[in-house]
C-alpha positions in Angstrom: 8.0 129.6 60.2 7.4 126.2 61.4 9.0 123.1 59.9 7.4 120.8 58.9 9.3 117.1 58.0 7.7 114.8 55.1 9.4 111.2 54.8 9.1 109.6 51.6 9.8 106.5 50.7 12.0 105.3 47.7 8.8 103.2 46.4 6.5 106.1 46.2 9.1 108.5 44.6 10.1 105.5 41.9 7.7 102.8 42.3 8.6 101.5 38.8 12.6 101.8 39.0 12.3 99.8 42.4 9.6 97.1 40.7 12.5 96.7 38.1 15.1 96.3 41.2 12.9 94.0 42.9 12.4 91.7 39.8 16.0 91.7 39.1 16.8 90.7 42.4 14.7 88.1 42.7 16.0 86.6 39.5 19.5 86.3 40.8 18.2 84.8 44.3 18.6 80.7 44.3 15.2 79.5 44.8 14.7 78.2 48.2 13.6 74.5 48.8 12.1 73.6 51.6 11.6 69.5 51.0 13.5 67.7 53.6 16.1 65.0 51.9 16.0 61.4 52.2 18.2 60.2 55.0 20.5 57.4 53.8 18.7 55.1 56.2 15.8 55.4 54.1 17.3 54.8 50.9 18.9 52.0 52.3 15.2 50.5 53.1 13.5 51.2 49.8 16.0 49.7 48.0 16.8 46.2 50.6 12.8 46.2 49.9 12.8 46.3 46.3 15.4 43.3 46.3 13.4 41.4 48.4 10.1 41.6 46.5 12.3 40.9 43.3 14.1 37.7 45.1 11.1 36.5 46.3 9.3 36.8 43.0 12.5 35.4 40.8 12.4 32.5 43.6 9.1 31.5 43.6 9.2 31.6 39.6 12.2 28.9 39.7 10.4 26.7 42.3 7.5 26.5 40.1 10.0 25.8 36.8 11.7 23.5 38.8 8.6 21.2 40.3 7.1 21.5 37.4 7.1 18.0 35.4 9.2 17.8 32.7 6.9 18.3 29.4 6.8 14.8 27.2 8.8 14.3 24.4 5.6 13.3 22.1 2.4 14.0 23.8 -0.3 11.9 22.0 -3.4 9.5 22.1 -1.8 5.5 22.3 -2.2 3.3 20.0 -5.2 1.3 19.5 -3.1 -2.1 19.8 -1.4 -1.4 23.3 -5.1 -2.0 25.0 -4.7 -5.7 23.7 -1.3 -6.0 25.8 -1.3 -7.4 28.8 -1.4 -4.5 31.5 0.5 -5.8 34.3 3.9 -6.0 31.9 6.3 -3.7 33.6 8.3 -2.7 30.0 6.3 -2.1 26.6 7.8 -0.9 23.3 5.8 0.0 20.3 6.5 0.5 16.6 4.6 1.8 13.7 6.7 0.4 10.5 4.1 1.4 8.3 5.0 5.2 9.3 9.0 4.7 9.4 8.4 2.6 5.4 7.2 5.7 4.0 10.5 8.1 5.4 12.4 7.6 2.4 15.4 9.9 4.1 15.1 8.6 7.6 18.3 6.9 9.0 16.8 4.0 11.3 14.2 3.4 8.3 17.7 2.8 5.9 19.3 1.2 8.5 16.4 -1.9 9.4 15.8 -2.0 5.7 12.4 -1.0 5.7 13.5 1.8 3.2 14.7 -0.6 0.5 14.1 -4.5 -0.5 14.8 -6.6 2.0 17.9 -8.4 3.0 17.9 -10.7 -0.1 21.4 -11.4 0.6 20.7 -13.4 4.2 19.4 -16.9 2.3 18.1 -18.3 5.2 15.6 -15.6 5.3 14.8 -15.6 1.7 14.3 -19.0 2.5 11.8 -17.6 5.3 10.0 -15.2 3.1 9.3 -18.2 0.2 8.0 -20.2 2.5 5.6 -17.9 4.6 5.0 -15.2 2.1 5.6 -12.9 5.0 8.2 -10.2 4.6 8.4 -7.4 7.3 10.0 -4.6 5.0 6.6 -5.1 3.0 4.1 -6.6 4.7 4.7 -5.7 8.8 2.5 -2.4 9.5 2.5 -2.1 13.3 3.7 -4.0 16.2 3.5 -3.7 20.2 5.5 -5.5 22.9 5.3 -6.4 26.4 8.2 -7.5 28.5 8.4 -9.2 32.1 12.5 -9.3 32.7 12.4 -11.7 35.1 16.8 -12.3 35.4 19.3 -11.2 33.5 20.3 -13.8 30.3 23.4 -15.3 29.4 25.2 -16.1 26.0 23.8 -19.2 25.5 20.1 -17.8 26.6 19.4 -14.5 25.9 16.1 -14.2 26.9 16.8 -16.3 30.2 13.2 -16.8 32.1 12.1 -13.5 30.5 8.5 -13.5 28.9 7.6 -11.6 25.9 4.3 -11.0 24.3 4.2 -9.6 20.7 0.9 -8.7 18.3 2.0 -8.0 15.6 -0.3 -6.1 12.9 -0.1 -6.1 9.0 -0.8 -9.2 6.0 -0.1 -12.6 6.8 -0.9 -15.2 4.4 -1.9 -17.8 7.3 -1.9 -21.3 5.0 1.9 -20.8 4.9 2.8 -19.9 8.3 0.8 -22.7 9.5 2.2 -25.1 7.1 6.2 -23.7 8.1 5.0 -24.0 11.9 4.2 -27.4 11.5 7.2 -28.3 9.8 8.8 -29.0 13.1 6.0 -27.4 15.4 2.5 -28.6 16.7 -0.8 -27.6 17.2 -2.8 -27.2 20.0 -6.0 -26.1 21.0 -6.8 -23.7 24.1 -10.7 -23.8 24.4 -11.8 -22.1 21.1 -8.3 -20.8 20.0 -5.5 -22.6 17.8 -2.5 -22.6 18.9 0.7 -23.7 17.2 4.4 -24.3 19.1 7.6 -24.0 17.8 10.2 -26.0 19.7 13.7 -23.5 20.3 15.5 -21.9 22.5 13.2 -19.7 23.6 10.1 -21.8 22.8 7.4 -19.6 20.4 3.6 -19.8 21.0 1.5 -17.8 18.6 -2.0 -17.4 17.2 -3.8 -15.6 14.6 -6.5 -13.0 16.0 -7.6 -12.2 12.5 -6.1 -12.3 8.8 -4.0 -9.0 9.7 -3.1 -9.9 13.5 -1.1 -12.3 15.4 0.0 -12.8 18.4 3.7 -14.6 19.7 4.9 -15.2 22.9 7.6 -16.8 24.4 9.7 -17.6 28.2 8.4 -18.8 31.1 4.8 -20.4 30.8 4.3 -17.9 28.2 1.8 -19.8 26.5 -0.7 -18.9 29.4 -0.6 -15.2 27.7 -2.6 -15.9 24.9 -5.5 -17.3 26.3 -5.0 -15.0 29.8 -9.1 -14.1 30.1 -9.2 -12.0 33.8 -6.5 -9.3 32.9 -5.6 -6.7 36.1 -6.1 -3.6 35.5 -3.4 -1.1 34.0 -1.3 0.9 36.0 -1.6 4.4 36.4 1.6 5.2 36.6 2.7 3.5 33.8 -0.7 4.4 31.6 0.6 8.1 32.6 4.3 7.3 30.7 2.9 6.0 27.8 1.1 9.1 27.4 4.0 10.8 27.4 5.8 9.5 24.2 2.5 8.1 22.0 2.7 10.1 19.5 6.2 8.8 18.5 6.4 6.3 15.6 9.0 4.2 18.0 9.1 4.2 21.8 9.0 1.9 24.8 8.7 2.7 28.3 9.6 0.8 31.5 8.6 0.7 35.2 12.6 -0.1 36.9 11.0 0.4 40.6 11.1 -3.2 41.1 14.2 -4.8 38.8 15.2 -8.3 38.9 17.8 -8.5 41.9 20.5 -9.8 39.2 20.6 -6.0 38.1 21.1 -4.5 41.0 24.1 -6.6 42.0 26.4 -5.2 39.6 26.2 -2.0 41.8 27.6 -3.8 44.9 31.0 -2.1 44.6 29.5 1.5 44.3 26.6 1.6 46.9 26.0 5.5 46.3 25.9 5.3 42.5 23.0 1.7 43.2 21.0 4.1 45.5 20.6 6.7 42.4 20.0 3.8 40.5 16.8 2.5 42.8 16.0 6.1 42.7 14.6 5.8 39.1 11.1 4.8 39.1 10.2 4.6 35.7 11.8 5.1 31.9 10.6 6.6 28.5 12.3 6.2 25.1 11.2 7.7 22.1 12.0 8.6 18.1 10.4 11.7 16.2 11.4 11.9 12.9 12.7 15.7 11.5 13.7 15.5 7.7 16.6 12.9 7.8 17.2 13.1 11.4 15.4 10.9 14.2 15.2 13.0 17.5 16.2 10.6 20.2 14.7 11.4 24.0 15.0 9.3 27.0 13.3 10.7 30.3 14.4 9.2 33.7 11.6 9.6 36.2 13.1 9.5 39.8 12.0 9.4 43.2 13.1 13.1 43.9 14.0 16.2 42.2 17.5 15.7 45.2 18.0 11.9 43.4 17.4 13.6 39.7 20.0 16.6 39.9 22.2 13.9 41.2 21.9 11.9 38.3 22.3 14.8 36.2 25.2 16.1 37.6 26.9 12.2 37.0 25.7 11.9 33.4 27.0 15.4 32.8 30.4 14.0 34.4 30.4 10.6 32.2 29.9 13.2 29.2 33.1 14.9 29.8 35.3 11.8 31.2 34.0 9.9 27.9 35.2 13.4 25.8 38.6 13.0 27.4 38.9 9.4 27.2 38.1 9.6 23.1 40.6 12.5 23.1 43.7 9.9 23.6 45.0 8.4 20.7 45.5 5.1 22.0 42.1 4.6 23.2 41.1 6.0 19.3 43.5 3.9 17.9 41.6 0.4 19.5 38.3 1.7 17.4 37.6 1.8 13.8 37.3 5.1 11.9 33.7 4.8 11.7 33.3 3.7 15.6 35.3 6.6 17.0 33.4 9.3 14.5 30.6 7.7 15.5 31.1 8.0 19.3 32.5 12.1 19.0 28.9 12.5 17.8 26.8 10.7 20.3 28.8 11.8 23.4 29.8 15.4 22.0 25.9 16.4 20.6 23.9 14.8 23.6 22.3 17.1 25.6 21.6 16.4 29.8 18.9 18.9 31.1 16.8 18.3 34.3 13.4 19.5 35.9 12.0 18.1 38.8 12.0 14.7 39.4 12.9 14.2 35.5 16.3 13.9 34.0 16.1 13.9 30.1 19.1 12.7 27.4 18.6 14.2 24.3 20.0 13.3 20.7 19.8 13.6 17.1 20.5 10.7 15.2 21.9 12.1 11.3 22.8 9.4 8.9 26.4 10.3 9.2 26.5 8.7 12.4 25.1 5.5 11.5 26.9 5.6 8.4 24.6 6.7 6.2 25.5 9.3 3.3 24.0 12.2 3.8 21.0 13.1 0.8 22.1 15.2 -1.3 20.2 19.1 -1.9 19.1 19.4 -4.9 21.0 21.0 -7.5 20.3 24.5 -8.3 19.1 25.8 -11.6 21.2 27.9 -13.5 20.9 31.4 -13.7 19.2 32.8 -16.3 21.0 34.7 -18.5 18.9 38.6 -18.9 17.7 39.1 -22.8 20.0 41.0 -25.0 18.0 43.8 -27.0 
């Protein structure tokens, strides 16, 4: 009998116990990944590249902060009167009583009396106000000035050879501030305008323009003002300021790129601090009114943004010496109570911030600080009681 040999296989006599195997084994098998890391070169690339995109992008937002011009303190359309200035003055201040009469709370309106009478107790300007029938803390409504400061002034003159133009808007009675002119003044006539002089020291010229407008100016062959016909034209520059603060009830702004040489002499012992001086090219003052407080803002324009962190960094410094200097009693003890509270306000609340070519000091005068009481909030009402059943 031949033999005959038949191999079988362990899957054909149990395919289903070896499926069961199979799936059990596979189970406890780690599954096998065949992605290839990331070297530690390359994660060293992605992420130097992702910092650079985010330093470039951080930088290029700060450049553009930084060079961008510093926003104006009071954006707004100038007065109507300013056009009636003469152009060419480098410094021009402006004030709209009328506004600051009707701030019942305000500090500088309680402090220039326009929020109560007037100063009955000076007689010679009772006197004044019998005589003209012109009081400012009633009838003054608006007034603009234009400055040329030619020198420095002394004691004795004030005004030096400094001209000053002034138009001044509001109720004049004009019969009696002709007649007081011509108490000890005269009148003279510029081809169809009157105009009437007051010998002093300064010299006044003025003239009425209408029943609620007049016009004064003094210095140096001031009188040529008021009768100036070919005007130049106004400055860009300085058109550009203005627009930066006229929407303020008070502010005046200057053009110091050219100063009378008298100025810039008192910097001969510190040469780097007259450089950062001649650096400014132009200044901006301005008031807001908020409730009782007056929001105080003075912009420095300067020839660089280098020159303006500069002067920054120095007011910054004069901050924290002036601190220090109020924080020794015997300095403290050469001031009054009211001048060294005073002074811990102003130099411990003002704020020194800087943008491009712009360095800004910012403050809020309160009426503590001018010493002023502070309004009272009114009282509050009594609970009320609930209803007893």
């Amino acid at each position: 009998m031949g033999c005959h040999s038949r191999v079988y296989s362990t899957t054909s006599l149990f395919p289903c116990e070896f499926e069961a195997k199979q799936t059990t084994l596979n189970r406890s098998l780690p599954e096998l990944n065949f992605r290839m890391p990331l070297s530690a070169t390359k994660r060293a690339l992605i992420a130097v590249s992702v910092l650079a995109v985010l330093a470039v992008t951080a930088t290029a937002y700060i450049y553009k902060r930084l060079h961008r011009p510093l926003v104006g303190a009071s954006i707004g359309q100038p007065p109507s009167i300013l056009t009636q200035l003469p152009p060419d003055a480098p410094a021009i201040a402006y004030v709209d009583v009328a506004a600051l009469r009707n701030l019942a709370n305000s500090p500088l309106a309680a402090v220039t009396g326009l929020a109560k009478p007037g100063p009955k107790e000076d007689r010679e300007y009772a006197d004044f106000v019998r005589d003209t029938g012109f009081d400012y803390t009633r009838d003054l409504d608006r007034a603009a000035l234009a400055l040329w400061p030619a020198a420095i002034g002394t004691p004795a003159d004030p005004l030096g050879q400094n001209r000053v133009f002034v138009i001044a808007e509001g109720r004049f009675d004009t019969q009696k501030i002709r007649a007081y002119a011509l108490r000890t003044g005269r009148m003279m006539a510029r081809g169809t305008q009157t105009i009437y002089v007051i010998p002093g020291n300064p010299t006044v010229w003025f003239t009425f323009l209408s029943p609620t407008r007049i016009v004064l100016a003094c210095g140096k062959n001031a009188d040529a003002l008021l009768v100036a016909a070919n005007l130049p034209p106004s400055d860009p520059a300085m058109q550009a300021r203005i627009d930066r603060v006229a929407a303020a009830p008070f502010f005046a702004v200057a053009r110091t790129d050219s100063l009378a040489p008298s100025f810039y002499a008192s910097f001969a012992n510190a040469p780097q601090l007259g450089v950062l001086v001649r650096s400014v090219r132009g200044v901006t003052l301005s008031g807001l009114p908020n409730g009782d407080r007056i929001q105080i803002t003075l912009d420095g324009e300067c020839d660089s943004m280098k020159n303006a962190l500069a002067i920054g960094t120095l007011l910054d410094g004069f901050r924290m010496f002036g601190l220090m200097a109020l924080s020794d009693p015997k300095a403290r003890s050469q001031m009054t109570k009211g001048q060294a509270a005073f002074l811990d306000a102003v130099i411990g609340q003002v704020k020194v911030t800087h943008q491009d070519r712009w360095v800004r000091l910012s403050l809020d005068i309160t009426p503590e600080m001018l010493g002023e009481p502070a309004p009272h909030p009114p009282a509050a009402s009594p609970a009320k009681q609930p209803a007893t059943r």
